[in-house]
VEXDREN-2710 file (C-alpha; in Angstrom, 1 decimal):
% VEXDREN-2710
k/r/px/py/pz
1/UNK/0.0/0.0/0.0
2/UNK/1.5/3.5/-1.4
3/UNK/1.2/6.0/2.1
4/UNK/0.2/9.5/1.3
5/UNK/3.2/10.8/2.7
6/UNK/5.3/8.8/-0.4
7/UNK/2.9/10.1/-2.7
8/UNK/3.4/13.5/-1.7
9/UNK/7.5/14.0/-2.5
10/UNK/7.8/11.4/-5.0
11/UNK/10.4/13.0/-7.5
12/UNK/9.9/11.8/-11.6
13/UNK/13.5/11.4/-12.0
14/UNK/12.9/10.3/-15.5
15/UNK/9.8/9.8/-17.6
16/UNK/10.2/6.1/-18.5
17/UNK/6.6/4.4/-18.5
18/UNK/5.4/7.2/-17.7
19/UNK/1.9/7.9/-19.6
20/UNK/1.6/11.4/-20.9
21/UNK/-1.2/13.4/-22.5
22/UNK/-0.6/15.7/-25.0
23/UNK/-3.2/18.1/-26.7
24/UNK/-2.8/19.8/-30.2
25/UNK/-0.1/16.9/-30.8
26/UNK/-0.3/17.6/-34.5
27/UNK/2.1/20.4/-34.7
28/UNK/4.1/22.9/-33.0
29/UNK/4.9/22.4/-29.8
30/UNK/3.0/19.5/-29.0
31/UNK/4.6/17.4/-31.8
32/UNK/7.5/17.7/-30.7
33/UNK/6.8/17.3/-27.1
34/UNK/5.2/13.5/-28.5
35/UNK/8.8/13.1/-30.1
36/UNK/10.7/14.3/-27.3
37/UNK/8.5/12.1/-24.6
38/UNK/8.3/9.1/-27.2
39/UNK/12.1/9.0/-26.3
40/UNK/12.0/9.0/-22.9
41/UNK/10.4/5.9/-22.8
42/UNK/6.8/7.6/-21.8
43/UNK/3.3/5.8/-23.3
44/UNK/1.8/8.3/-25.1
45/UNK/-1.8/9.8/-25.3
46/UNK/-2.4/12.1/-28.1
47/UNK/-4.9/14.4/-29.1
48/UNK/-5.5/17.2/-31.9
49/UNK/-9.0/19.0/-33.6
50/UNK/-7.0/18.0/-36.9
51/UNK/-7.3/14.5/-37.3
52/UNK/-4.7/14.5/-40.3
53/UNK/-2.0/16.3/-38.7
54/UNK/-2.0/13.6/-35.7
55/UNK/-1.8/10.8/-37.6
56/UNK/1.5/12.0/-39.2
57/UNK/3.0/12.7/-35.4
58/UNK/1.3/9.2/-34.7
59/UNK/3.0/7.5/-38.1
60/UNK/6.7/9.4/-37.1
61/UNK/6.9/8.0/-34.0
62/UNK/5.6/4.3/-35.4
63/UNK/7.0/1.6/-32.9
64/UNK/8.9/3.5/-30.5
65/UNK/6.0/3.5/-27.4
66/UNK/2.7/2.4/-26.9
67/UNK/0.7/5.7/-28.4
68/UNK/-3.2/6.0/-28.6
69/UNK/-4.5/8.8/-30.6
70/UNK/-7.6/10.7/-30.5
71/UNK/-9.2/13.4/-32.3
72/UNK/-10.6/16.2/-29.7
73/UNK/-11.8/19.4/-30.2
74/UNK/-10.8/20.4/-26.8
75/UNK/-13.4/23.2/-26.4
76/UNK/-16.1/20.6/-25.5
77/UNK/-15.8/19.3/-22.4
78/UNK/-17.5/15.3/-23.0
79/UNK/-15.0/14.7/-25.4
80/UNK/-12.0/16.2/-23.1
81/UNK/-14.0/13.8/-20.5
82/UNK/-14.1/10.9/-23.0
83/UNK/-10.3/11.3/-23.9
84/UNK/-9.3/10.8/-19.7
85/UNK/-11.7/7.9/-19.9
86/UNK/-10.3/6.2/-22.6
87/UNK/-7.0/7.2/-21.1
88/UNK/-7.1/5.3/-18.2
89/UNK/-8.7/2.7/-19.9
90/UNK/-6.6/1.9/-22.5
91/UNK/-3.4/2.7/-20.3
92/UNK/-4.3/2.1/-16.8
93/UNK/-2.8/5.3/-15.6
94/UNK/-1.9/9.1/-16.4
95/UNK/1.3/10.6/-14.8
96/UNK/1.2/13.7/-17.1
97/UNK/-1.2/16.3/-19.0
98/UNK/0.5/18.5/-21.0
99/UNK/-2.6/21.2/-22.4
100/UNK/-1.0/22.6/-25.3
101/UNK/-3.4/23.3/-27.9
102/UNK/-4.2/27.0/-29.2
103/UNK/-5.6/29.3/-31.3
104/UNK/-5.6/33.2/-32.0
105/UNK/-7.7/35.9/-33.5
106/UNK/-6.5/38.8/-34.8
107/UNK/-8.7/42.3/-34.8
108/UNK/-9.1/44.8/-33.1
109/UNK/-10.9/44.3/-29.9
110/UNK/-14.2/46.4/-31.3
111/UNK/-14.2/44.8/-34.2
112/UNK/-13.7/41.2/-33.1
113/UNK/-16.8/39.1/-33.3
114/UNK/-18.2/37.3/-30.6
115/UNK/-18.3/34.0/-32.4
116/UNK/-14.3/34.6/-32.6
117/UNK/-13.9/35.8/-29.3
118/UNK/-16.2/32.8/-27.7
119/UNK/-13.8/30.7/-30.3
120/UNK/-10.2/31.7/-28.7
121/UNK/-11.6/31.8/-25.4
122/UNK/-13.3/28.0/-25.3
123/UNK/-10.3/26.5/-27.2
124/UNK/-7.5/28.7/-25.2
125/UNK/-8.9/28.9/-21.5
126/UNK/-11.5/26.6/-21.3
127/UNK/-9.5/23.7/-22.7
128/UNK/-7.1/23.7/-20.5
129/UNK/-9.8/23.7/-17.6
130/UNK/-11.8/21.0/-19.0
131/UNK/-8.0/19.4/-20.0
132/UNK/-7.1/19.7/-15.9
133/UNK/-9.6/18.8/-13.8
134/UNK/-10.9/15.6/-15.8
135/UNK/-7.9/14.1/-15.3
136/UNK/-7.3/15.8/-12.1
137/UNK/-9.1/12.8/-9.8
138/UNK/-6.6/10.1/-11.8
139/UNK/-3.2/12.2/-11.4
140/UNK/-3.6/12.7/-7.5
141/UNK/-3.3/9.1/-7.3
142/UNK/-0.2/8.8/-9.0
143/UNK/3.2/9.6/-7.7
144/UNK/4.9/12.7/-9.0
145/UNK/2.0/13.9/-11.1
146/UNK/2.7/16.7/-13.4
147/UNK/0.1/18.9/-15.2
148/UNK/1.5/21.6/-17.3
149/UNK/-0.7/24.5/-18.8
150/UNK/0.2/26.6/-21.6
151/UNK/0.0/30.3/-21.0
152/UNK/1.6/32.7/-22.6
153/UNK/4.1/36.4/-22.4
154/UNK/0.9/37.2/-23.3
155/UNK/-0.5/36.3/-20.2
156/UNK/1.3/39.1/-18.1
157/UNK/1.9/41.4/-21.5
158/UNK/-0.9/42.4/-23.8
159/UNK/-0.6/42.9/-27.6
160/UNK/-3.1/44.8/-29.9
161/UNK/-5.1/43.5/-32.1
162/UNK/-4.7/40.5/-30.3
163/UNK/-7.3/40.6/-27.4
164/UNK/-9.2/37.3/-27.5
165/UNK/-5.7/35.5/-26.6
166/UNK/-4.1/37.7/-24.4
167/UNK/-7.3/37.5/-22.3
168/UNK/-7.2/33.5/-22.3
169/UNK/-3.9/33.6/-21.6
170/UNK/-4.0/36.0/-18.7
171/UNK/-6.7/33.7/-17.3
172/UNK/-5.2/30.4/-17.9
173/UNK/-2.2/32.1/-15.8
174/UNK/-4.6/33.0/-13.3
175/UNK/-5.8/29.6/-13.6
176/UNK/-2.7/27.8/-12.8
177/UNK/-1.5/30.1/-9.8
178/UNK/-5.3/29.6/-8.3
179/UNK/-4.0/25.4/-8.6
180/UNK/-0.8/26.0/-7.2
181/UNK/-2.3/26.7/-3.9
182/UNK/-5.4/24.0/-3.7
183/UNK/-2.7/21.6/-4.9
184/UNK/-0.2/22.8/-2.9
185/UNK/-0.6/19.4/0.0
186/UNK/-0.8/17.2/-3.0
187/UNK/1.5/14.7/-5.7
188/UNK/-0.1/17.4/-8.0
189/UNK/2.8/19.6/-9.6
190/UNK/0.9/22.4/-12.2
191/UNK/3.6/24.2/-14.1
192/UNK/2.7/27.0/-16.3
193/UNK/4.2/28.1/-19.3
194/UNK/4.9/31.0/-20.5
195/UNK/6.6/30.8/-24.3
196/UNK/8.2/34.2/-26.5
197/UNK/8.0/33.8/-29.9
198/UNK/8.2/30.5/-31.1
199/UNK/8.4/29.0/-34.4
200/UNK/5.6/27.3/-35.0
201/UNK/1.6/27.6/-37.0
202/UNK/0.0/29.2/-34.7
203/UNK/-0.1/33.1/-36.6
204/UNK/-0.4/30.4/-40.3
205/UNK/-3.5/29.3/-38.9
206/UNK/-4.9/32.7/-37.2
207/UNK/-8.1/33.7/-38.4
208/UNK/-6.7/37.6/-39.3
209/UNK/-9.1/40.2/-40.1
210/UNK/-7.5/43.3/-39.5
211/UNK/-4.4/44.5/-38.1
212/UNK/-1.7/47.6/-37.1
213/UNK/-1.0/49.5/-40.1
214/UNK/-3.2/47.3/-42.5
215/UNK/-1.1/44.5/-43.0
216/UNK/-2.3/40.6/-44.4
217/UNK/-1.7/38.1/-42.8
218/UNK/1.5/37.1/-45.3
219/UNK/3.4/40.0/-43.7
220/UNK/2.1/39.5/-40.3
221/UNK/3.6/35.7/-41.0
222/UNK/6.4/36.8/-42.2
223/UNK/7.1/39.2/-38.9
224/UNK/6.3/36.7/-36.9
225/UNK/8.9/34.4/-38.1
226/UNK/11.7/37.1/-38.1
227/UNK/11.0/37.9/-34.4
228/UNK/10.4/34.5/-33.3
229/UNK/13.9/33.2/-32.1
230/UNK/12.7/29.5/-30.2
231/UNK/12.4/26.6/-31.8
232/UNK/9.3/24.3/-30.9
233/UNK/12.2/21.8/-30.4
234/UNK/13.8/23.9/-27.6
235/UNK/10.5/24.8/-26.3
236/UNK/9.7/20.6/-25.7
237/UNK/12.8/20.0/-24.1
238/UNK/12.3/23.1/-21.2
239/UNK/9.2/22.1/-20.9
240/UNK/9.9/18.5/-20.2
241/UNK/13.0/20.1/-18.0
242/UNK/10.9/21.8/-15.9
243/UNK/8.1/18.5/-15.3
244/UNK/11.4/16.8/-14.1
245/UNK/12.5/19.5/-11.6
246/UNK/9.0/20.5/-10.9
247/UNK/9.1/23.8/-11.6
248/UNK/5.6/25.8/-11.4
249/UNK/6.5/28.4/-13.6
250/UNK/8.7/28.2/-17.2
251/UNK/9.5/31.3/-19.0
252/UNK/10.6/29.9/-22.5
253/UNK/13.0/32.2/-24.8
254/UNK/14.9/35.0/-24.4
255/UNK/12.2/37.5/-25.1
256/UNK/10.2/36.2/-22.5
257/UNK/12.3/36.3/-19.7
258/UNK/13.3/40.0/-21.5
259/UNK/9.4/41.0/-21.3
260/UNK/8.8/39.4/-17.8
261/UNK/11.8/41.5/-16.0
262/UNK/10.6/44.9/-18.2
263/UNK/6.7/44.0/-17.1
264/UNK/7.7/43.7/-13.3
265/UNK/10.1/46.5/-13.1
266/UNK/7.7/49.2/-15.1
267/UNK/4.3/47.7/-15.4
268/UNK/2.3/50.2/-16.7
269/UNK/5.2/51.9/-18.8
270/UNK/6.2/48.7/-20.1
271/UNK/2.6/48.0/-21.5
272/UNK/2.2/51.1/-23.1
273/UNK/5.6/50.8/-24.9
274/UNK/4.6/47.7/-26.2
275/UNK/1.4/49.0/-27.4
276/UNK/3.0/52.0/-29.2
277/UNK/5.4/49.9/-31.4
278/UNK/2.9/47.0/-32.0
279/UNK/0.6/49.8/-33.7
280/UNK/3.4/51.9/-35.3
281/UNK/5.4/49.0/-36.6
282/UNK/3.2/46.3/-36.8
END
């Protein structure tokens, strides 16, 4: 019989047989977290809104781990509910939810519609609840339980024309800080993430409708990948460093840990800088 007390301070030194969830595994971040994880030795649980997308990741990582795959439009909560039951079914345990997937809008906040707002928010924020607390009752059984939320830099720093995810992000960051103290007497470690730029499809697959200085979304693409210095590779590997040392908050990228030091030292200053050369420069 496992005593609480053991499951409390149970380290994951490593993540062999370890089964780990992964949302919007298709791409990005996520597919390379499957890769990454798939090499540890870690059973693998994957999940994406694109069902062609994750069976390439799936058919990559062909005969290296046990891997079930499931496509979940993570915005509804019975089929976030159905992926932990089939989960636990078809695993017999969960050690690690990684909610990854995301999705912008980009318009001004006047001019967004609610369709697009409801859109960002139920993908973005409530994913990531419905992702947590269905498997929540399975990981505070397990020793050394990690559940790692995606936030953002633009969960402490807003950017124009990007309102619908800055708001998700700021509160999935609330989110996580509100389950680092429930969780606190628990196996439970949350760690939220907050990424820079990183290379991946998330601005590709925006839905753009307007932005600073008129721009289309092939130049706002194009910016985006000039300013955008982390690799999704990189990004995986911190973000599996910091399940291992049980970190509860990762910064990821220079420019984040740039933004995060600028935000705290001259908050409000710092904002409205950002602001100004978002709109001027685009």
């Amino acid at each position: 019989m496992t005593s609480a007390s053991s499951l409390l301070y149970c380290p994951m030194k490593d993540l062999k047989n370890k089964v780990a969830v992964v949302t919007g595994a298709g791409s990005g971040i996520g597919k390379q977290l499957a890769h990454q994880l798939a090499r540890a030795g870690a059973e693998l649980v994957l999940a994406d809104v694109a069902e062609k997308n994750l069976q390439a990741t799936v058919g990559e990582l062909h005969g290296q781990t046990k891997i079930t795959s499931h496509v979940v439009d993570v915005s509804k909560r019975e089929q976030v509910y159905a992926l932990a039951d089939a989960a636990l079914k078809d695993h017999g345990q969960v050690d690690i939810v990684i909610n990854n997937a995301g999705v912008t809008v980009l318009q001004p906040l006047d001019e967004v519609s609610y369709e697009d707002f409801e859109w960002v928010m139920n993908v973005n924020f409530w994913g990531v609840v419905y992702g947590t607390l269905a498997f929540l009752p399975h990981l505070k059984v397990r020793p050394g339980a990690s559940v790692v939320n995606i936030s953002s830099v633009n969960g402490f720093v807003p950017f124009p024309t990007n309102g619908p995810y800055n708001c998700s992000k700021y509160a999935v960051y609330g989110f996580n800080e509100t389950l680092h103290q429930e969780l606190a007497d628990t196996n439970v470690v949350v760690t939220s993430v907050h990424p820079g730029g990183i290379k991946t499809n998330i601005v590709r697959n925006a839905k753009v409708h307007a932005s600073p200085g008129g721009n289309d979304k092939s130049h706002i693409t194009s910016r985006f990948d000039s300013v955008a210095r982390t690799s999704a590779e990189d990004a995986a590997k911190a973000i599996l460093d910091a399940i291992q040392k049980k970190k509860k908050k990762l910064l990821i990228g220079l420019d984040a840990h740039a933004m995060d030091l600028a935000k705290r030292l001259a908050p409000e200053e710092f904002t409205s800088l950002v602001g100004f050369f978002t709109q001027k420069f685009g």
